[in-house]
Every structure is written in structure tokens, then in C-alpha cells.
C-alpha positions as CSV (number, residue, x, y, z in Angstrom):
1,X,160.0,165.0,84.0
2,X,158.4,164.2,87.1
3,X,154.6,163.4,87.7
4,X,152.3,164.4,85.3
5,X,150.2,167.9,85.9
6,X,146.4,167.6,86.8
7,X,146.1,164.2,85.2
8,X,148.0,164.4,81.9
9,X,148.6,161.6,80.5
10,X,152.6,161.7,80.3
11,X,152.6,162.3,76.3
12,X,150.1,165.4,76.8
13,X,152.0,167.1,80.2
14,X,152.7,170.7,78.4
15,X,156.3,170.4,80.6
16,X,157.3,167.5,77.8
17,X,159.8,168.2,75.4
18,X,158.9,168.2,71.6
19,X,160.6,165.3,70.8
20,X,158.3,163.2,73.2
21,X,155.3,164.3,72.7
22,X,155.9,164.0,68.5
23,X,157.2,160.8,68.6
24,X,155.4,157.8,66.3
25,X,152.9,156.2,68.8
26,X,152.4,159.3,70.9
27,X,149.1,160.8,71.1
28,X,149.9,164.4,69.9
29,X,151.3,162.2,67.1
30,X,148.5,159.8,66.3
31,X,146.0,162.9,66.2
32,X,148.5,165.0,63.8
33,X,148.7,162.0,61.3
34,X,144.6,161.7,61.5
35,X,144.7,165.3,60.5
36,X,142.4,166.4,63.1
37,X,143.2,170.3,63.6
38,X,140.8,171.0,60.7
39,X,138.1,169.0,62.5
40,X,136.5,166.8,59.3
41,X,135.4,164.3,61.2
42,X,131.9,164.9,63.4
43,X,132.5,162.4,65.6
44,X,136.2,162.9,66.6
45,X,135.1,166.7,67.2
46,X,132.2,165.7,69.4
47,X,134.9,163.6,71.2
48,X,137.2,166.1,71.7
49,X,135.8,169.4,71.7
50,X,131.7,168.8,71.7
51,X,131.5,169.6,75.6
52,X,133.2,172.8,75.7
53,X,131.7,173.4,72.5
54,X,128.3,173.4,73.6
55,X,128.5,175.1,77.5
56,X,130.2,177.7,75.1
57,X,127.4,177.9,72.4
58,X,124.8,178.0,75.5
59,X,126.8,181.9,76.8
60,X,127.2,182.9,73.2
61,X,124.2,182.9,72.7
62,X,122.7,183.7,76.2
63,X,124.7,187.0,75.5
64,X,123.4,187.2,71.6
65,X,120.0,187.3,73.3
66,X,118.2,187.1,69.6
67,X,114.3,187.2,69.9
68,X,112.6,183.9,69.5
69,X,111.4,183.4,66.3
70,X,113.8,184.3,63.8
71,X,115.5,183.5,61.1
72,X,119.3,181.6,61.8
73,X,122.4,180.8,60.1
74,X,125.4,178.1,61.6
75,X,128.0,179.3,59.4
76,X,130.9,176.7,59.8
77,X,128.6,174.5,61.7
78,X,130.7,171.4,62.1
79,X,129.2,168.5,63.7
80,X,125.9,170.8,64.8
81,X,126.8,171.6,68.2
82,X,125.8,175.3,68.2
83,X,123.0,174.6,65.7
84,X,121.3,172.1,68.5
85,X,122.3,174.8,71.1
86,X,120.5,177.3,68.8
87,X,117.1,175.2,68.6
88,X,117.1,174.1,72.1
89,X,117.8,177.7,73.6
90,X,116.8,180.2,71.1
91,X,113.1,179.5,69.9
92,X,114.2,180.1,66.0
93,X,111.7,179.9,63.3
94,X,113.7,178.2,61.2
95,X,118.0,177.2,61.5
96,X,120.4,176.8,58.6
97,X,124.1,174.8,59.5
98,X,126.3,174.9,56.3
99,X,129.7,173.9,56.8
100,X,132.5,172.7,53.9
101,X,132.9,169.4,55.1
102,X,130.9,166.5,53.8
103,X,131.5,164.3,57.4
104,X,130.9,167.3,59.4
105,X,127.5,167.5,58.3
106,X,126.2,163.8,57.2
107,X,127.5,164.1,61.3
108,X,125.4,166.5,61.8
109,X,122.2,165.3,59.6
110,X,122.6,162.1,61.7
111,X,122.9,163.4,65.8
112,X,121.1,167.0,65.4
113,X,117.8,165.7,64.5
114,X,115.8,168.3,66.1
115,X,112.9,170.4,63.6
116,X,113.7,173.4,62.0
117,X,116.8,172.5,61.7
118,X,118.7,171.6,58.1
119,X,122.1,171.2,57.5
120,X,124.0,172.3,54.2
121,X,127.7,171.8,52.7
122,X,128.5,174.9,51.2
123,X,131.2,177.4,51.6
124,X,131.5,180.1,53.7
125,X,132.8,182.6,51.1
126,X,130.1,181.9,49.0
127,X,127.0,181.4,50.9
128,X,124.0,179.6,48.6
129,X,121.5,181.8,50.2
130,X,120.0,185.0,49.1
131,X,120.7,188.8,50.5
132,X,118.7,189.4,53.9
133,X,117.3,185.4,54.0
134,X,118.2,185.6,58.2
135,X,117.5,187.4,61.2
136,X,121.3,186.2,62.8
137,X,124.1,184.6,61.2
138,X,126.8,183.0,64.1
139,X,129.9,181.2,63.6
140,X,130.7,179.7,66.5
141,X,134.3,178.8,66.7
142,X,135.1,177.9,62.9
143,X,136.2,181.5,61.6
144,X,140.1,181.0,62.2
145,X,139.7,177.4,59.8
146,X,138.6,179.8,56.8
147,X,140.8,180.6,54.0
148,X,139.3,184.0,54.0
149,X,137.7,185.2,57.1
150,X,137.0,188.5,56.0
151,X,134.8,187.4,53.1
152,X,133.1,185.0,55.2
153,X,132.0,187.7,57.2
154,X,130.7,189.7,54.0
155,X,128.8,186.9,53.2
156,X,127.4,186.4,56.7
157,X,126.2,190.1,56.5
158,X,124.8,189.9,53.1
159,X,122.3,187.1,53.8
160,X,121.4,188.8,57.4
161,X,118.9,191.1,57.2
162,X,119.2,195.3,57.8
163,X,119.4,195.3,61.5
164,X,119.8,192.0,62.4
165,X,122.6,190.4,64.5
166,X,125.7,188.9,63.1
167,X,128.1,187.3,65.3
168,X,131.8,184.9,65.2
């Protein structure tokens, strides 16, 4: 197989075989037995995926460009990433995370600490919240882990006010 690419560790160099890369012991292994493609765990998200996360929250919402003051909603907020980016960068009134997983956001309640903010386990197909309650509604990268997507959306645009900005 050679050297690995651009510092790979051998097990993660995308030229590997299957077989290697699944084998017990193995990192693609050890993270596929700890289940963590649907991201349950706060910490092992911020680990993984909490850098890119957030320089990606800061353009999203650089290019949302939602006035200061209003109204938000994290749908699928995970471990609070783009809720923090949202009260550091945005100016909101008030922000809303509400994500279906119970370590995702007793995560979040713990490390996004800033006011304004609250965090909420509810489901994105049936959001707790009624019609027009926010001035935007994002999901940040949690729309493809949602048994139904396209009610999620519904949802997202029934609690968003006439004329305010919804965005996944």
C-alpha cells in the first residue's frame, strides 16, 4: 500500500482495501461499533466534526445575513455548535436548539452556556413550538439524519414567521 496520503494514519488511507480498514481493532471499526454516524454523543461530535462544524456555521450564517434581534431556531442542533455560532455572530433576541438526542443536548446545556440560548429534546417532525414563534429556523448539517426530511422542513416553516428566513 505504500506510505500513507497527507498523514493518514494507515487504517484511514482511502487507497486501503475494505477488508483493512473494517477489521476488529481498526479505527473505521472501533467508530462503527460505537455507532457514531448518527452522532449521539456531544462530545465525540465535538471531537470529530466540531471544528469544521463551526468555520461552517460562521459562512452559513454570514450568507443568512438575518438582522440582529430575532427570533431563532437550531433544528437538529446536536452538541450546540451552530446555536453558539448563532449567539456569538448573529445578535438574536432569543435561540432555541432542539435536537432528538438526550446526550446531544445535556452536551449542549453543559458547553453552550451563553444567554438567550436554551436547548430542547424534541423532534424535528413535530416541533413543540407554535405557528410563526421565529424569525429563522436553520438546520445546520442534521437534515440527511431525519427519518423524514420533508416534514421536518414543514415544521421548520410553520413555526417561522410570514417572511422570515428558513434555511438547511
Amino acid at each position: 500500500m505504500g506510505q500513507p496520503i497527507h498523514g493518514y494514519p494507515p487504517a484511514w488511507d482511502p487507497r486501503a482495501s475494505l477488508e483493512a480498514v473494517t477489521k476488529p481493532g481498526s479505527p473505521v471499526y472501533c467508530l462503527a461499533t460505537l455507532n457514531l454516524d448518527k452522532w449521539t454523543s456531544g462530545s465525540a461530535y465535538d471531537q470529530w466534526m466540531g471544528r469544521w462544524s463551526r468555520l461552517l456555521a460562521d459562512e452559513f450564517l454570514k450568507w443568512l445575513c438575518v438582522s440582529s434581534g430575532a427570533r431563532w431556531l437550531d433544528v437538529c442542533c446536536g452538541s450546540g455548535v451552530v446555536t453558539q455560532a448563532i449567539a456569538e455572530f448573529c445578535s438574536p433576541a432569543s435561540i432555541v436548539g432542539i435536537d432528538a438526542s438526550p446526550a446531544q443536548i445535556a452536551f449542549a446545556r453543559m458547553h453552550r452556556t451563553h444567554s438567550g440560548i436554551t436547548f430542547e429534546l424534541s423532534d424535528a417532525t413535530a416541533v413543540p413550538f407554535p405557528d410563526a414563534s421565529f424569525d429563522a429556523a436553520v438546520c445546520g448539517l442534521g437534515l440527511n439524519y431525519i427519518s423524514e426530511p420533508a416534514r421536518a422542513l414543514q415544521e421548520m416553516q410553520r413555526v417561522t414567521r410570514s417572511g422570515g428566513t428558513i434555511a438547511a
